[in-house]
N, C-alpha and C positions, 0 to 999 in steps of 0.2 A: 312157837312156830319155828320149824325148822330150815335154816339155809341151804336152798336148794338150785345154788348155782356151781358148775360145773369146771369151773374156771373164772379166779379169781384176780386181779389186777395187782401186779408187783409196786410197791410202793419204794422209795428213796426217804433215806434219813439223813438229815443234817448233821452239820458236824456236833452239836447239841442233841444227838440222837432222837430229835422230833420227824415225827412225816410231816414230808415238807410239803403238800398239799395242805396239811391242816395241822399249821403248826404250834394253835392254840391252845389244841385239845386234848389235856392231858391223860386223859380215857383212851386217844387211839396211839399215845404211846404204852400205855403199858398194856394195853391189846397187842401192841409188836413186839413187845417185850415175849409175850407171852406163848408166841406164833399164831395168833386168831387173825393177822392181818399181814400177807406173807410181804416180807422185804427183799431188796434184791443189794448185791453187793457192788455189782459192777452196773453202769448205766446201760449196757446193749440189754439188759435184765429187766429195766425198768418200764411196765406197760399204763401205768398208771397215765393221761393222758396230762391230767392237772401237776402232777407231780415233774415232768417233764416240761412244761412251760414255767413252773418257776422255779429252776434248779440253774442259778447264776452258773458263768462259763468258768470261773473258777470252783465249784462243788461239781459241775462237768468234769474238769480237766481232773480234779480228787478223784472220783469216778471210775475214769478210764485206766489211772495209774497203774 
């Protein structure tokens, strides 16, 4: 089945290069690794909704540097 969305949510990696929405699963790290799961560098980048309420104010302030 093919993924048929048009616009996909920028995810935040940790400083341990996890998404920090799900930062158990070591399947959607290397999906980011990979580009299947697009990442963003800077926080004004970041759409993910989950990822953005748990990105403490110091991975913030990393973030914005």
């Amino acid at each position: 089945m093919a993924d048929r969305r048009t616009r996909r949510d920028r995810h935040a990696l940790d400083e341990d290069g996890m998404v920090v929405c799900n930062p158990r699963d070591r399947e959607a790290v290397h999906r980011a690794e990979q580009g299947d799961i697009p990442t963003a560098e800077r926080l004004e980048d970041v759409t993910c909704r989950k990822c953005l309420d748990r990105l403490t104010p110091e991975q913030r302030r990393a973030m914005r540097g």
